[in-house]
N, C-alpha and C positions, 0 to 999 in steps of 0.2 A: 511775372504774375503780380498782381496788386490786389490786397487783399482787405475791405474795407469793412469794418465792425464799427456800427455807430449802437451805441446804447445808453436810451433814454436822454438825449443830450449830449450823450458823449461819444467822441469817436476816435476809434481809433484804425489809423491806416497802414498796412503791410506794403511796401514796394518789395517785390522779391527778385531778383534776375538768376535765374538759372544759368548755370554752365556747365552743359553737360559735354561738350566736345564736340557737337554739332549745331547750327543755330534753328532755335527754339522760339515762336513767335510767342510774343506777350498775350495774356488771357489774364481775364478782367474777373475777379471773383468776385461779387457783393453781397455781402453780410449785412445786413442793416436790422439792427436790436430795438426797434422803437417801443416794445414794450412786451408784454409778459404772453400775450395771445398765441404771437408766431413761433413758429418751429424750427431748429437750426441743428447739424451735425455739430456731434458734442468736439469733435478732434478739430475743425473748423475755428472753434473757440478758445481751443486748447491751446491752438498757433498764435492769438492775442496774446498770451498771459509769456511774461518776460521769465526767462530762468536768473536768479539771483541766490548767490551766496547767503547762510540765513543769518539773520543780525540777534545774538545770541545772549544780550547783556542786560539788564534791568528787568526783566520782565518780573511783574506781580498780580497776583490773582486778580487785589483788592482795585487796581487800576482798572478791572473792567466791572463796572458795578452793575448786579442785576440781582433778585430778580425783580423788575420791577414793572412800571406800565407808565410807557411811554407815549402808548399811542391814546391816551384818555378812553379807554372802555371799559372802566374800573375794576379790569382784571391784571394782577401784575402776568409778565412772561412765561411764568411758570406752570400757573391755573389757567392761561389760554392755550398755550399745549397739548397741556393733557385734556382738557376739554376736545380742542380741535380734533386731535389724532385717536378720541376713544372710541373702539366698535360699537357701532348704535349711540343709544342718545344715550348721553350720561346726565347722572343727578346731581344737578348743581345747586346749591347755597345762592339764590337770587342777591342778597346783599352782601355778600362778602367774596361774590364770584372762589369759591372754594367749590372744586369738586368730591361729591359725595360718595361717590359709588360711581362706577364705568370700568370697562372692561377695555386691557388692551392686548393688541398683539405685536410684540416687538421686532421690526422689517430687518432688524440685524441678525439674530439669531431664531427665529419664530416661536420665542418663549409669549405665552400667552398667562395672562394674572388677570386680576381682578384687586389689590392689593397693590394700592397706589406709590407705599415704603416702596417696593422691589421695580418702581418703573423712574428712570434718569429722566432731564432732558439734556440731551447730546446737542452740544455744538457741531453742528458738521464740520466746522472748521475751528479748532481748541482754539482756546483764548489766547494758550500759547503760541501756538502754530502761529494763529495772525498776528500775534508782535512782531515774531521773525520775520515774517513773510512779509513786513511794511506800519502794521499798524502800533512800532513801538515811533512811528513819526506821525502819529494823529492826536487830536484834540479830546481833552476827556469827553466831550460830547460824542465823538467819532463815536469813540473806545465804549460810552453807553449806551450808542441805535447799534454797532455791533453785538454786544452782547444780550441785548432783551430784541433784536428783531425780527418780530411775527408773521412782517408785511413780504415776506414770500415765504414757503411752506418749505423750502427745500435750508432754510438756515439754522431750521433748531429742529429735532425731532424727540418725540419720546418712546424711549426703546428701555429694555432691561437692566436693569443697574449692574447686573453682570458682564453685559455686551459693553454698557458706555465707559466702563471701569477699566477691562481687557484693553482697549481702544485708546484711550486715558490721552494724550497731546500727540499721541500718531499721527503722523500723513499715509496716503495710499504706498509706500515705496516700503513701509513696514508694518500694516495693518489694511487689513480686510472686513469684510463682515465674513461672519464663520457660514451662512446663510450663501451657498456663489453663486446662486439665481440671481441676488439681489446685487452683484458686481458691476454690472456695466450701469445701474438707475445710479448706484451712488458713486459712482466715478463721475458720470455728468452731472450729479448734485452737485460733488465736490467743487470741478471746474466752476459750475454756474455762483457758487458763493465767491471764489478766488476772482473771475473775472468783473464780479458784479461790486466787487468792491475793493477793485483794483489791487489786492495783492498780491507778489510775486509767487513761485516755487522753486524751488531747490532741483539739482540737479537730478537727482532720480527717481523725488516725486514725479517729475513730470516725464522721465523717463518711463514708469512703471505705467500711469496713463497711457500714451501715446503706445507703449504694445499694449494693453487691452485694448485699445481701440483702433487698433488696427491687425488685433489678432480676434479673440474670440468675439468682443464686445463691438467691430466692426460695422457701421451704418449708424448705430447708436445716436438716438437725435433728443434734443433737450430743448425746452421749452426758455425764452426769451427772460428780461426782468423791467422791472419796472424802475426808476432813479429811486434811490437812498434818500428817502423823509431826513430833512433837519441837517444834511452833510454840505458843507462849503465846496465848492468846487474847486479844483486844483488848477494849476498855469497849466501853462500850454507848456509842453518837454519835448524834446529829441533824445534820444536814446540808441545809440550804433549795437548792433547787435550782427551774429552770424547765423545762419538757418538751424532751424529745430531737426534733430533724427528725427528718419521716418522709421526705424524699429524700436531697435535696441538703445540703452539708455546708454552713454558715452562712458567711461571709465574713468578718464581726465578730469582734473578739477576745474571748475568754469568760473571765469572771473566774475563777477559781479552784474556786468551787463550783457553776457555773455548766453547765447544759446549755441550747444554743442555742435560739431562735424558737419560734413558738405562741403563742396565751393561756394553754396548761394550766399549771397550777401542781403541782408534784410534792414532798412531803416523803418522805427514806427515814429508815429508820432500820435499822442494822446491830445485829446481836446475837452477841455471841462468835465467836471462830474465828477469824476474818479475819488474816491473819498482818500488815495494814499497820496502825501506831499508830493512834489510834480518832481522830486530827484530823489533818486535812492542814492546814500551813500554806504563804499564796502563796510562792511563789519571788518572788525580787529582781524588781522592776519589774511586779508583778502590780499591775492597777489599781484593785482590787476590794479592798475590807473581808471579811476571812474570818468565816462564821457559825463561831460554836463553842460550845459545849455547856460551861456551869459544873460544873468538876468533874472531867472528862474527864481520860485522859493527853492529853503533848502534847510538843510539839519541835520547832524547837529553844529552847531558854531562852531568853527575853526576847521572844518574838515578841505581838504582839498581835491581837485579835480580839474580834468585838463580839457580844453576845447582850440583845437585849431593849432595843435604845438604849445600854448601856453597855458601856463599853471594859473589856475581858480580859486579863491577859498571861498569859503562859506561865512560871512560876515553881515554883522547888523549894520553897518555903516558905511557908505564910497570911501572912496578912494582918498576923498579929503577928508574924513573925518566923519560927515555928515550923517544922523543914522536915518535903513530908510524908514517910510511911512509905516504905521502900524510898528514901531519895533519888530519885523519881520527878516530873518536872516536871508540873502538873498547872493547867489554866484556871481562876485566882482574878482576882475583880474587879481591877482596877489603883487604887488609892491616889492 
């Protein structure tokens, strides 16, 4: 089965070969993300997004800086939020875009205020989260259209400061909204943030996804994205991986480039856009050799990786000495 997700410029392609004991004729899936209009099964999208060990080390608040206003409408992130997301029209401060007064009702717990102190705005995906998940290898530019990004509705929301507190750097594998009508919209939210900006999950986030949605939250479809304002595109990667469960979340520890259980064998490959560096490498204590692709970027300096039988490092310089363009760390043989 070959499974193509192109979005916004970027694409990404699944070959999958099934073996199930009998022969199984190839079927041709196509996904194509061209922008935010069309409509797509969320578990479809879920099968994009790579399982990776989470990269656990450096992270700091102050590295994702917000709130602020990136997109020139001289409201920072925060005041366009609560504006966006209040019931009815709220009363805004024409020059200092502050909101005045508005009413909201929070989709996590259905706490309703008026009393702007008691309403967050929630990252759907914690700041935390996306370092682990990739973005402690982006650009402080990255790292600020991540955290002030307005330009899709499903990446910041404003909900209760009791809900967004409870929740605090969770993924779905140990945090829900208390609200479970509202389970299967923010399970494809979540996906739709993770794939739209190329970061990985972890083994039983994406575990605990894939049975809602293919348990209760089953059909569950989500709406497409538009490319990431102001993000460098990524090289082009190979990445070997083994098939996603189709229920239950695997037990075993998954290496780095690893998606759990099956015979299938799955190759993707990424093509521009992606705002995460075009190679993930394991975090500390990953037990797994990382596949890497000659040539590629990479980071952090000195890390190593194997392609073909032989050993990669991650270096600013060839083989002779020479460093490459951009001072940019990039996967050459190791010597």
């Amino acid at each position: 089965m070959n499974l193509r997700i192109a979005a916004a410029g970027a694409v990404l392609i699944l070959s999958i070969g099934a073996s199930t004991g009998a022969a199984q004729a190839d079927r041709a899936v196509d996904v194509r993300i061209a922008g935010a209009n069309d409509t797509y099964l969320a578990i479809e999208v879920l099968k994009t997004i790579s399982v990776q060990n989470e990269y656990t080390r450096g992270y700091k608040r102050e590295l994702f800086k917000h709130w602020l206003d990136i997109d020139g409408d001289g409201c920072d992130a925060r005041e366009q939020v609560l504006k966006r997301d209040a019931v009815g029209l709220p009363q805004v401060d024409p020059f200092k875009c502050f909101v005045v007064e508005a009413d909201w009702l929070s989709v996590y717990d259905g706490v309703r205020t008026s009393d702007r102190t008691r309403v967050d705005i929630d990252h759907m995906v914690a700041l935390k989260e996306a370092w682990d998940s990739g973005a402690w290898q982006w650009s402080e530019a990255q790292r600020t259209a991540f955290a002030n990004d307005t330009s899709d509705a499903r990446s910041l929301l404003a909900v209760s400061s009791s809900s967004n507190r409870s929740k605090s750097d969770k993924d779905p594998s140990n945090w829900m909204p208390s609200l479970r009508g509202y389970w299967c919209t923010y399970s494809a939210n979540w996906i739709a943030v993770k794939a739209r900006w190329g970061l990985s999950m972890d083994q039983s986030e994406w575990g605990r996804l894939n049975n809602l949605l293919t348990g209760q939250c089953a059909g569950t479809t989500m709406r497409g994205w538009n490319a990431v304002a102001g993000v460098v595109s990524a090289t082009t990667t190979t990445v070997s991986t083994t098939a996603a469960p189709t229920t239950a979340a695997p037990t075993s520890a998954v290496p780095t480039t690893t998606r759990a259980t099956t015979s299938s064998t799955t190759s993707m490959t990424s093509v521009a856009t992606s705002p995460a560096a075009s190679t993930t490498v394991a975090p500390s204590g990953a037990s797994s050799v990382v596949s890497v692709r000659p040539g590629s970027y990479c980071a952090p300096e000195g890390a190593t990786g194997a392609y073909g039988g032989r050993t990669y490092v991650c270096s600013k310089t060839d083989v002779t000495g020479k460093p490459y363009s951009g001072n940019r760390a990039r996967w050459r043989q190791q010597t």
